[in-house]
C-alpha positions as CSV (number, residue, x, y, z in Angstrom):
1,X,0.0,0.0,0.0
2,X,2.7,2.1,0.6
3,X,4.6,1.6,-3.0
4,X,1.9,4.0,-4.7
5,X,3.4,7.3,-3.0
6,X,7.0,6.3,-3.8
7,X,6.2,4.5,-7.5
8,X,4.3,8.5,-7.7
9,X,7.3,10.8,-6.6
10,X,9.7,7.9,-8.6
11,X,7.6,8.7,-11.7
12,X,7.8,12.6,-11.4
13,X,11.5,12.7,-11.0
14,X,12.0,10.5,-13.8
15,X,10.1,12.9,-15.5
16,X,12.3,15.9,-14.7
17,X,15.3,14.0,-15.5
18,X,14.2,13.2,-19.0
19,X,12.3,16.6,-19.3
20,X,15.1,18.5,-18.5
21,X,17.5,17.3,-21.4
22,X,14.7,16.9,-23.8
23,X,13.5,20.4,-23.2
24,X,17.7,21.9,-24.2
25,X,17.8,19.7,-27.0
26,X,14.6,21.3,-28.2
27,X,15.9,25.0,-27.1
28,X,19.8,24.2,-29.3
29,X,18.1,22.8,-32.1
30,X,15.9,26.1,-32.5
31,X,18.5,28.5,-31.7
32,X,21.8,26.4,-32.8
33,X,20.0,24.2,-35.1
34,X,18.5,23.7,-38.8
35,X,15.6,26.1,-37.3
36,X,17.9,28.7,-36.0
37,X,16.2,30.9,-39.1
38,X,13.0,30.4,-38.2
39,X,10.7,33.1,-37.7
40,X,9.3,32.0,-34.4
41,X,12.8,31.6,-32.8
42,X,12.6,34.9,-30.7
43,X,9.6,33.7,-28.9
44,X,12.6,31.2,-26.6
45,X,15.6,34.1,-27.2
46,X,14.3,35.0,-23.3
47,X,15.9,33.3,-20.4
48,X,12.3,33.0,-19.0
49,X,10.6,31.8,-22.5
50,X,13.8,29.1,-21.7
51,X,12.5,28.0,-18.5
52,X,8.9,27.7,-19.6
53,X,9.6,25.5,-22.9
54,X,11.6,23.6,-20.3
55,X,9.1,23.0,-17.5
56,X,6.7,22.6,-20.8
57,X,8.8,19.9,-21.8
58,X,8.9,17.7,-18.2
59,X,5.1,17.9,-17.9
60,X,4.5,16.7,-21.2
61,X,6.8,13.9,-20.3
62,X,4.7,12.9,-17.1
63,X,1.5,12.8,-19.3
64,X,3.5,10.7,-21.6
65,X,4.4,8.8,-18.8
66,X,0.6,8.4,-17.5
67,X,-0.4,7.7,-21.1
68,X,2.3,4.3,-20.9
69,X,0.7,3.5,-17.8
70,X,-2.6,3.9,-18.5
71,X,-2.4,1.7,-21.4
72,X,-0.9,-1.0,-19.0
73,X,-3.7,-0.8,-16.8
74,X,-6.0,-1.8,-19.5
75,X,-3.6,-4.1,-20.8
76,X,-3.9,-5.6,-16.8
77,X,-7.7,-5.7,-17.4
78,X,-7.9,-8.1,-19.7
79,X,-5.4,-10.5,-18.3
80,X,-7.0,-13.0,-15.8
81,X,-6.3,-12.2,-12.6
82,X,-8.6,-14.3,-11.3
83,X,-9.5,-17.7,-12.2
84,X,-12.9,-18.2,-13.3
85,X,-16.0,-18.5,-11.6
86,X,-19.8,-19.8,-11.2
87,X,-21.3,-17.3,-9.5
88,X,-22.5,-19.3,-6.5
89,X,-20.4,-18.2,-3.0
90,X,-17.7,-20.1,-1.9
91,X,-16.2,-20.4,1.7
92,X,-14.1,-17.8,2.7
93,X,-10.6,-20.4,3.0
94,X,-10.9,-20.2,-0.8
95,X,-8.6,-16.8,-0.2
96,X,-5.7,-18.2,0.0
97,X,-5.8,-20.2,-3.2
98,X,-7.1,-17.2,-4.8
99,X,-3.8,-15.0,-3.2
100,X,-1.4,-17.9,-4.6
101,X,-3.0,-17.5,-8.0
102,X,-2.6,-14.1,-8.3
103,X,0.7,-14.1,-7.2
104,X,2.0,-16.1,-10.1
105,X,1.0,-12.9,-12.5
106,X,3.3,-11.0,-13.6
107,X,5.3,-8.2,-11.9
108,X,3.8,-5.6,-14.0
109,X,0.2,-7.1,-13.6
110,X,0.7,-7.5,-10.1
111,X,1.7,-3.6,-9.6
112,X,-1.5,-2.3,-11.9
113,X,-4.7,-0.8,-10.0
114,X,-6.3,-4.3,-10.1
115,X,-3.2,-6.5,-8.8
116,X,-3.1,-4.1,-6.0
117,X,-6.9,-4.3,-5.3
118,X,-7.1,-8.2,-5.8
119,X,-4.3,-9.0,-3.7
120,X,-5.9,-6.0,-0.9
121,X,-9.1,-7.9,-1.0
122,X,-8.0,-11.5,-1.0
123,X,-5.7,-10.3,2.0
124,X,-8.5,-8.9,4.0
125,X,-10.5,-11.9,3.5
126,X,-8.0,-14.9,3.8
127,X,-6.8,-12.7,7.4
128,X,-10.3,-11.9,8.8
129,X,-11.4,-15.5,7.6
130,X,-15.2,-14.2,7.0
131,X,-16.1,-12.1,4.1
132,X,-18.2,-9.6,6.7
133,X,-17.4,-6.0,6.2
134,X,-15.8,-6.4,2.6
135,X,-18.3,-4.0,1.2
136,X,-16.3,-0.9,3.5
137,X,-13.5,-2.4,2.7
138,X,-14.0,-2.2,-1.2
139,X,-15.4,1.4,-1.0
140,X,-12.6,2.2,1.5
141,X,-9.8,0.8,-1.5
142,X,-11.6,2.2,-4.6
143,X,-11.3,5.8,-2.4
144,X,-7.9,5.5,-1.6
145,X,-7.5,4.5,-5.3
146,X,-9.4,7.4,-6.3
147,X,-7.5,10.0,-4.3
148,X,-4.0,8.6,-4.9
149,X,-4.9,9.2,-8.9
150,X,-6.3,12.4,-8.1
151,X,-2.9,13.5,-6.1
152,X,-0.7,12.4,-9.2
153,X,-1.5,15.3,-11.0
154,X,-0.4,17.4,-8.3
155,X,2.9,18.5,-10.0
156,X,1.7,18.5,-13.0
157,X,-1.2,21.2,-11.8
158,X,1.9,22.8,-10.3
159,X,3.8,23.3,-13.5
160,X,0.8,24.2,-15.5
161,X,0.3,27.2,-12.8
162,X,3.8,27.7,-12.7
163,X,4.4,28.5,-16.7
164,X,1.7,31.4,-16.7
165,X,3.1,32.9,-14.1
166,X,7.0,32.8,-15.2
167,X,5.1,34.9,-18.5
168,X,4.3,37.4,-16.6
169,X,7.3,37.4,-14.8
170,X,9.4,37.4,-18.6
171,X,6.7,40.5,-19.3
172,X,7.6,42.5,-15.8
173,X,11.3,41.9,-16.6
174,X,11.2,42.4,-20.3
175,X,9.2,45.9,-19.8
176,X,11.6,47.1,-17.4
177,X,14.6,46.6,-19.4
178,X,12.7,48.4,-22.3
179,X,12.7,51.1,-21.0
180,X,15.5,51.4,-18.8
181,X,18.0,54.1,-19.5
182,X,15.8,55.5,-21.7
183,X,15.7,59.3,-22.3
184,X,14.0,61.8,-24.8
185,X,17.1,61.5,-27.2
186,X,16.6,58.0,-27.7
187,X,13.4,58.1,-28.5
188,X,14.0,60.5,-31.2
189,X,17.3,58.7,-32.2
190,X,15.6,54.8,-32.1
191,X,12.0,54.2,-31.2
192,X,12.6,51.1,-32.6
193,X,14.7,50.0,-30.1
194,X,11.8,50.3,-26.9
195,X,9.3,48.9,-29.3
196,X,11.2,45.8,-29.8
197,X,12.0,45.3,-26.1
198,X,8.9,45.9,-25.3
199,X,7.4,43.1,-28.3
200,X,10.0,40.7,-26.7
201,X,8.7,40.8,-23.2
202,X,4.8,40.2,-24.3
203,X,6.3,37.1,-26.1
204,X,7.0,35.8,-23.2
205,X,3.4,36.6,-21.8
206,X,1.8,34.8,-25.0
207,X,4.3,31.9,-25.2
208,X,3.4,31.0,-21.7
209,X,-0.4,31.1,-22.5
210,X,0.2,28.9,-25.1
211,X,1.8,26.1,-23.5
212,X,-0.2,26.3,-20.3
213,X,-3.3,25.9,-22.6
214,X,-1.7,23.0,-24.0
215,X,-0.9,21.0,-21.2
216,X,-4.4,22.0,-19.4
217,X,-6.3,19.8,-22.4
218,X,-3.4,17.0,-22.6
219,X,-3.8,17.0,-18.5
220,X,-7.4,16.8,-18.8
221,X,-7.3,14.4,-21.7
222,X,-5.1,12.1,-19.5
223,X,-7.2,12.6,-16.3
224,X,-10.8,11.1,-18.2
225,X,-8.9,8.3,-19.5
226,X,-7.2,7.0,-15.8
227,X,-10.8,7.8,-14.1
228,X,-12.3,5.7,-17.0
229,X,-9.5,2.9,-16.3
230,X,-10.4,3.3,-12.5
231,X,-14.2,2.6,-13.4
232,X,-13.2,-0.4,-15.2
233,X,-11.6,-1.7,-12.0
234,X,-14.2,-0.9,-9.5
235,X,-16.6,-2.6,-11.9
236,X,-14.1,-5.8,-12.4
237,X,-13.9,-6.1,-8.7
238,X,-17.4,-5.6,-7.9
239,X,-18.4,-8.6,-10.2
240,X,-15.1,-11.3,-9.4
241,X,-14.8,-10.1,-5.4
242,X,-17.7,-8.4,-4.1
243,X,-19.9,-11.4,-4.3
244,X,-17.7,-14.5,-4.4
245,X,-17.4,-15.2,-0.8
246,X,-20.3,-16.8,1.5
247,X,-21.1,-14.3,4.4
248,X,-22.4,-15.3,7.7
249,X,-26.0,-13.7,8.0
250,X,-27.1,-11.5,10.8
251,X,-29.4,-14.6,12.4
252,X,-26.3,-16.9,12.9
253,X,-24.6,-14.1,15.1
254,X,-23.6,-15.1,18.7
255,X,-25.1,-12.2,20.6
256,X,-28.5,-12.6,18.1
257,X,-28.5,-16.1,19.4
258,X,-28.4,-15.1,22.9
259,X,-30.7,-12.4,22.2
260,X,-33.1,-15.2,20.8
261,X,-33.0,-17.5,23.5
262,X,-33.4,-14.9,26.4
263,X,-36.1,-13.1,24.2
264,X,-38.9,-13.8,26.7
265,X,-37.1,-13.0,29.6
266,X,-35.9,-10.2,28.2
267,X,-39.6,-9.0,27.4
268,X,-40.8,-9.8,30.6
269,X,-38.0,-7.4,32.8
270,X,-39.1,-5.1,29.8
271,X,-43.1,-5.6,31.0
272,X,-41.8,-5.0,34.7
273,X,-39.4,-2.2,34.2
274,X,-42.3,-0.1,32.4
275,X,-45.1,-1.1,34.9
276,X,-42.2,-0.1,37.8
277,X,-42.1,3.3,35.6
278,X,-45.7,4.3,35.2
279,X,-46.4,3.4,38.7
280,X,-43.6,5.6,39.8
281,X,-44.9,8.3,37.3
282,X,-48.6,8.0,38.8
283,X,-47.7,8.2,42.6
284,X,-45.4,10.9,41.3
285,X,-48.3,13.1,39.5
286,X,-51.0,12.3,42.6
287,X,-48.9,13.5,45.0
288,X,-48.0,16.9,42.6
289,X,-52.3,17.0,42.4
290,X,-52.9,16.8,46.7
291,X,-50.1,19.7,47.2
292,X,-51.7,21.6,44.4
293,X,-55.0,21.3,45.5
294,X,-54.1,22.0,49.4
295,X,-51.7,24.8,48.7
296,X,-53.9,26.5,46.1
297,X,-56.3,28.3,48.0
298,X,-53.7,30.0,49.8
299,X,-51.8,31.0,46.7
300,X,-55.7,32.5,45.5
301,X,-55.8,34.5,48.6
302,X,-52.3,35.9,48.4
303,X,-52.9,36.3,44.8
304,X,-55.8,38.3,45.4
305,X,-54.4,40.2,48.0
306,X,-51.4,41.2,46.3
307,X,-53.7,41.9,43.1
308,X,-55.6,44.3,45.6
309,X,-52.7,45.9,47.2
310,X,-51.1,46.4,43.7
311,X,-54.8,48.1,41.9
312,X,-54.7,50.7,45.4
313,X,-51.4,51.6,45.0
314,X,-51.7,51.9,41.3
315,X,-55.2,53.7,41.9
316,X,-53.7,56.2,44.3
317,X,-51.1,57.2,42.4
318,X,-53.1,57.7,39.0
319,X,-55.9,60.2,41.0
320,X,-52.4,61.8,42.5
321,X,-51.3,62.4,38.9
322,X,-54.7,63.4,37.9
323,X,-55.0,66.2,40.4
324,X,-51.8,67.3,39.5
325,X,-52.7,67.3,35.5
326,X,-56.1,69.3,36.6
327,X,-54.3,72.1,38.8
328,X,-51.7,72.8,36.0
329,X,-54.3,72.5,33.4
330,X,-56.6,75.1,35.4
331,X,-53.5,77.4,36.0
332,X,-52.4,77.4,32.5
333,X,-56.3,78.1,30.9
334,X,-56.4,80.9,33.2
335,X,-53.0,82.3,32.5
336,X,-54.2,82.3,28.7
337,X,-57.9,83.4,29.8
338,X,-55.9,86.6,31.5
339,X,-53.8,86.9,28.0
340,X,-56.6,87.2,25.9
341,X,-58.7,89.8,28.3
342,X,-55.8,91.8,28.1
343,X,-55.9,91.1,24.4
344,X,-58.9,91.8,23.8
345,X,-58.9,95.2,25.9
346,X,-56.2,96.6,23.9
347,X,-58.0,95.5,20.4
348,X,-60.7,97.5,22.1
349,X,-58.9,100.7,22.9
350,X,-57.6,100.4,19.2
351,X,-60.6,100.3,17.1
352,X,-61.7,103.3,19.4
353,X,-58.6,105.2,18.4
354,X,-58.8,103.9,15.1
355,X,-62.6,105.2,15.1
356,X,-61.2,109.3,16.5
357,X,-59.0,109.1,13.9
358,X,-61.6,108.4,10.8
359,X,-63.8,111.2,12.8
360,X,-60.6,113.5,12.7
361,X,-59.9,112.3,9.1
362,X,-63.4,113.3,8.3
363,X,-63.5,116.9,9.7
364,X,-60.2,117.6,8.2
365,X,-61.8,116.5,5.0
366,X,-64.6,119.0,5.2
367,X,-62.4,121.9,6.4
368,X,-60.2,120.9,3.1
369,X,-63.4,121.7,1.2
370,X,-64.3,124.6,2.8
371,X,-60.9,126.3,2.3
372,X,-61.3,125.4,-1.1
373,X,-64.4,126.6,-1.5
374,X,-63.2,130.3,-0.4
375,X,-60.2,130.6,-2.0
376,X,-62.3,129.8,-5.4
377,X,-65.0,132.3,-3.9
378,X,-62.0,135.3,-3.8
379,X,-59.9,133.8,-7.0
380,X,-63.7,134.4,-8.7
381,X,-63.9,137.8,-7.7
382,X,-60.8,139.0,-8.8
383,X,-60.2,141.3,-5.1
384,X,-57.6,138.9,-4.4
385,X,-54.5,140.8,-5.5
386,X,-55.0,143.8,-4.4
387,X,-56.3,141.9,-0.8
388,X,-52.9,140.7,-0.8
389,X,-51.2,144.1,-1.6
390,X,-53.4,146.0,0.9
391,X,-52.4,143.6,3.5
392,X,-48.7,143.8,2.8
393,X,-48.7,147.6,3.2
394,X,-50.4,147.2,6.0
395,X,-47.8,144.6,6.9
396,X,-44.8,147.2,6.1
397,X,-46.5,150.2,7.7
398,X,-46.6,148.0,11.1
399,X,-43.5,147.3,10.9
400,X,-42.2,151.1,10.6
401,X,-43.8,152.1,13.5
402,X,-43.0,149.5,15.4
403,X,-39.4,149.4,14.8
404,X,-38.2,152.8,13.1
405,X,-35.3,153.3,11.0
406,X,-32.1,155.0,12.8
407,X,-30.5,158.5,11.1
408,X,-27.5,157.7,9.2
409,X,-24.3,159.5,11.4
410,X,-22.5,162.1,9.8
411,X,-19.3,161.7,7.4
412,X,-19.9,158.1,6.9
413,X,-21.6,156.7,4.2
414,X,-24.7,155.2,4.5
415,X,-24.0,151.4,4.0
């Protein structure tokens, strides 16, 4: 059981060893060799484009190398492994015939998926001597099976991650030594130059796309043909193994015999174990129904009385916070009663000053109309001019008497 693992990591050095060389042959025969021309030779001018054809190279070799043995598993599946059979089950002591049988197969036959599982199978039979569990123990080897086929490709899913990301890595590094050292003079000297640095690290990118591409189908390819072989094994073993052995049933069983013979007995400490039970259960529930019945009126009355204590308290507190509510409720409608008298009383004063204006309006009105109505009486008469002359002599001769003119002082000139 434990060759699988080492026959594995075996299998993927031997796979690097003849990867390795087989990957710089094919590098010198495109740079040094009849192809060195080719068009398509600076997509592996890169040390990284290098490393990926490389790498490209080994896992192609492991595939090749699970092709070979895939083939040989079938080849295994039509050998006979097994010699034939009836159909009708025979003792399980027929194991160790079966093992010596197998054993004289081949070595290659013996190391396939179904000289392991034969040999696993006769083994657990021939040391158990009953064939009782061998369903598990067929699930349990077609899921180690399954799992050590599934872990194979783990370095191959490891180089196949491993080449896209080396293209990027080719890109990064190609891209910075584009444009290193470059300055505005350059460009104007040779543009060429960056542009084919920078055409020389995408290479990289796409080369490493390409392969990883590649190997994904041949990988997946590879995978649906060693799951198909691995079908073709479970089903081989199900129809030679799974059924070729007798089985002792569950009746001839020691501890069913047991349980058979002391069946009644059994039954009857069953009976008596449940009567013990339900009488326990009844004494237990009339005993709950007397305390109940003599403790519950006094839980009614102290019930009721806490009810009652609780309603007074809660009573007396609600008509507290009612009074309370009513005073400031009657305190703040007769603050706004007292607002709106004093409201109202100055609307009141107001509309009467309001009303002695309008009278005052009004008599100002008709002693507007009445001036009017005399200075058109005079302007019709035409005595208004010399009314107004008459009245300014009148005015000046006043004023002489009242305040007479001084005698102008001799040898100064009157100003």
């Amino acid at each position: 059981m434990n060759a699988s693992p080492r026959r594995s990591s075996f299998a993927g050095a031997a796979a690097f060893a003849v990867g390795a060389p087989l990957g710089a042959a094919l590098l010198w025969t495109v740079l040094h060799g009849p192809f060195h021309d080719a068009p398509w030779k600076r997509y592996v001018e890169h040390p990284v484009e290098q490393t990926e054809v490389v790498l490209f190279c080994c896992a192609l070799t492991t595939l090749a190398g699970k092709l070979a043995s895939c083939w040989r598993q079938r080849r295994a599946l039509r050998q006979d492994v097994l010699p034939s059979w009836n159909g009708k089950p025979v003792p399980a002591t027929e194991a160790k015939m079966l093992r010596v049988h197998a054993a004289r197969q081949p070595h290659w036959v013996q190391s396939t998926w179904l000289g392991r599982r034969v040999a696993a199978v006769l083994e657990f039979v021939h040391s158990r001597g009953s064939a009782n569990d061998l369903d598990d123990q067929l699930r349990s080897l077609a899921d180690n099976d399954a799992m050590t086929q599934d872990s194979s490709f783990s370095l191959l899913r490891l180089v196949i991650w491993a080449i896209p990301i080396l293209g990027f890595l080719g890109t990064v590094v190609g891209i910075t030594g584009a444009i290193v050292g470059v300055t505005p003079e350059t460009l104007e000297q040779s543009l060429s130059g960056v542009t084919g640095g920078l055409a020389t690290a995408f290479d990289a990118t796409a080369l490493a796309l390409f392969l990883a591409m590649s190997l994904m189908f041949f990988s997946f390819v590879v995978e649906r043909l060693e799951q198909n072989v691995l079908q073709q094994v479970d089903a081989t073993i199900d129809a030679e193994l799974a059924h070729r052995f007798e089985r002792a049933g569950p009746e001839s069983s020691p501890i069913i015999e047991a349980l058979r013979h002391n069946s009644a007995s059994l039954v009857h400490t069953a009976e008596q174990l449940v009567e013990k039970q339900a009488a326990i259960w009844s004494q237990s529930l009339e005993q709950m129904t007397k305390r109940l019945s003599e403790t519950a009126p006094q839980q009614f009355e102290q019930m009721q009385h806490a009810l009652e204590q609780a309603l007074t308290a809660t009573l007396t507190k609600h008509a507290q916070l009612l009074r309370q509510t009513e005073e400031k409720i009657v305190a703040r409608s007769q603050t706004l009663l007292d607002g709106l008298s004093q409201t109202a009383e100055r609307l009141r004063l107001q509309t009467a000053a309001l009303a002695q204006l309008q009278d005052q309006e009004t008599q100002l009105v008709r002693l507007q109309e009445a001036l009017n109505n005399n200075l058109a009486a005079v302007a019709n008469t035409g005595a208004f001019d010399q009314a107004v002359q008459s009245l300014t002599a009148a005015i000046h001769l006043l004023t002489a008497r009242v305040h007479p003119t001084p005698a102008p002082r001799l040898g100064k000139p009157a100003a």
